[in-house]
C-alpha positions in Angstrom: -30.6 14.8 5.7 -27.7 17.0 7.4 -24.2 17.4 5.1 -21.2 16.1 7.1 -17.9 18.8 7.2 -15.2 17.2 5.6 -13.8 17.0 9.1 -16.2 14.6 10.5 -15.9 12.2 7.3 -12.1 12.6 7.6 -13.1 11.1 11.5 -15.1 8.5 10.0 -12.4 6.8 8.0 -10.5 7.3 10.8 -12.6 5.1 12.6 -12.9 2.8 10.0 -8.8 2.6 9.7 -9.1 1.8 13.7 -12.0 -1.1 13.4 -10.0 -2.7 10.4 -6.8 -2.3 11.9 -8.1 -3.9 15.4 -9.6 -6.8 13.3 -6.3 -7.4 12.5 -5.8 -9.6 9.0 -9.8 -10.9 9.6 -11.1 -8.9 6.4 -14.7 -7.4 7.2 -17.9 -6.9 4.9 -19.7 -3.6 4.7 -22.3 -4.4 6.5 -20.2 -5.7 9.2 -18.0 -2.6 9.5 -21.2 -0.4 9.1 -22.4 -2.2 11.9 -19.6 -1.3 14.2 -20.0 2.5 13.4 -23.5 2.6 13.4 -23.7 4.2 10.0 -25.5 3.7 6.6 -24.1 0.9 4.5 -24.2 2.9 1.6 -22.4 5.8 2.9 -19.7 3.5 4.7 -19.0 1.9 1.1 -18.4 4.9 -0.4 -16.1 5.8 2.0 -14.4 2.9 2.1 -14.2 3.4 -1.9 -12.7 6.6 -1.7 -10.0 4.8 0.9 -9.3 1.9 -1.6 -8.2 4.7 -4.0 -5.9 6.5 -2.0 -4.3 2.9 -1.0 -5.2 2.0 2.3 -7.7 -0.5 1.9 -8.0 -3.7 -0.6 -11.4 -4.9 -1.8 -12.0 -8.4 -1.5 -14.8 -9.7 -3.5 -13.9 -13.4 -3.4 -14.7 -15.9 -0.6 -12.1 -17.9 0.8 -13.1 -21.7 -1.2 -12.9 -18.8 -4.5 -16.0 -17.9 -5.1 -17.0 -14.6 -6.5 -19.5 -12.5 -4.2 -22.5 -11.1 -6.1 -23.4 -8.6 -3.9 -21.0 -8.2 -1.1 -17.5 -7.0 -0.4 -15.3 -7.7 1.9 -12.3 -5.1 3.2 -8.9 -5.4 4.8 -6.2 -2.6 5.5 -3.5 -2.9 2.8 0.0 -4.1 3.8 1.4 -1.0 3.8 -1.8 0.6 5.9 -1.5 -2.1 8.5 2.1 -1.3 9.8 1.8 2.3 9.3 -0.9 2.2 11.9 1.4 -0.7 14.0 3.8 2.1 14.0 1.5 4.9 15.4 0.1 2.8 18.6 
């Protein structure tokens, strides 16, 4: 498998940002946003890790009756994310 440049990863979250951001407050699982890029699952979650730490995405792993997920997660932009992109378009 080909190594991505740090630039096209940096492009990828980018898109990610956008697909989240265009969702608006629906939060999406990995698969879902994987899906929309047409990328690996895998390496979508790990990017979508390395977002959550620098504080631009939360990880949901509940359902909305409050049930824990087993295997999935679900994302949403963070508050602050979400009108820091508002105030870009």
């Amino acid at each position: 498998m080909s190594k991505l440049s740090e630039d096209k990863i940096k492009k990828i979250k980018e898109q990610i940002l956008t697909e989240l951001y265009h969702q608006g407050l629906k939060p999406l699982f990995t698969a879902e946003i994987a899906s929309l890029l047409i990328r690996d699952e895998e390496f979508v979650k790990r990017l979508l890790s390395q977002l959550k730490k620098k504080g631009l995405v939360k990880e949901i792993a509940k359902s909305s009756e409050g049930y824990s997920y087993s295997k999935w997660r679900r994302w949403q932009l963070t508050d602050s994310a979400y009108e820091a992109i508002g105030k870009l378009s």
